[in-house]
C-alpha positions, 0 to 999 in steps of 0.5 A: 500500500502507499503512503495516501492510503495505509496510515503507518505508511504515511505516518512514518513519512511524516515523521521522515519529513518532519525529522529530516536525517542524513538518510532523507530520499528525495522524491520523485514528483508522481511521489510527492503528488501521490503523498500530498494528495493522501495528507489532503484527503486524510485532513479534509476527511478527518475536518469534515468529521469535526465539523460534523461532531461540531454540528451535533454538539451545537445541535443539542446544546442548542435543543436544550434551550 
C-alpha cells in the first residue's frame, strides 16, 4: 500500500519529513503528488468529521434551550 492510503505508511513519512536525517530520499514528483494528495484527503476527511461532531454538539446544546 502507499503512503495516501495505509496510515503507518504515511505516518512514518511524516515523521521522515518532519525529522529530516542524513538518510532523507528525495522524491520523485508522481511521489510527492501521490503523498500530498493522501495528507489532503486524510485532513479534509478527518475536518469534515469535526465539523460534523461540531454540528451535533451545537445541535443539542442548542435543543436544550
Amino acid at each position: 500500500m502507499t503512503a495516501g492510503v495505509d496510515q503507518k505508511a504515511r505516518w512514518k513519512m511524516v515523521r521522515q519529513l518532519l525529522h529530516v536525517d542524513d538518510q532523507c530520499d528525495d522524491l520523485t514528483p508522481d511521489d510527492a503528488w501521490r503523498l500530498s494528495t493522501g495528507f489532503v484527503k486524510f485532513f479534509s476527511n478527518k475536518l469534515h468529521r469535526v465539523a460534523d461532531e461540531v454540528k451535533r454538539s451545537v445541535g443539542k446544546d442548542c435543543g436544550h434551550l
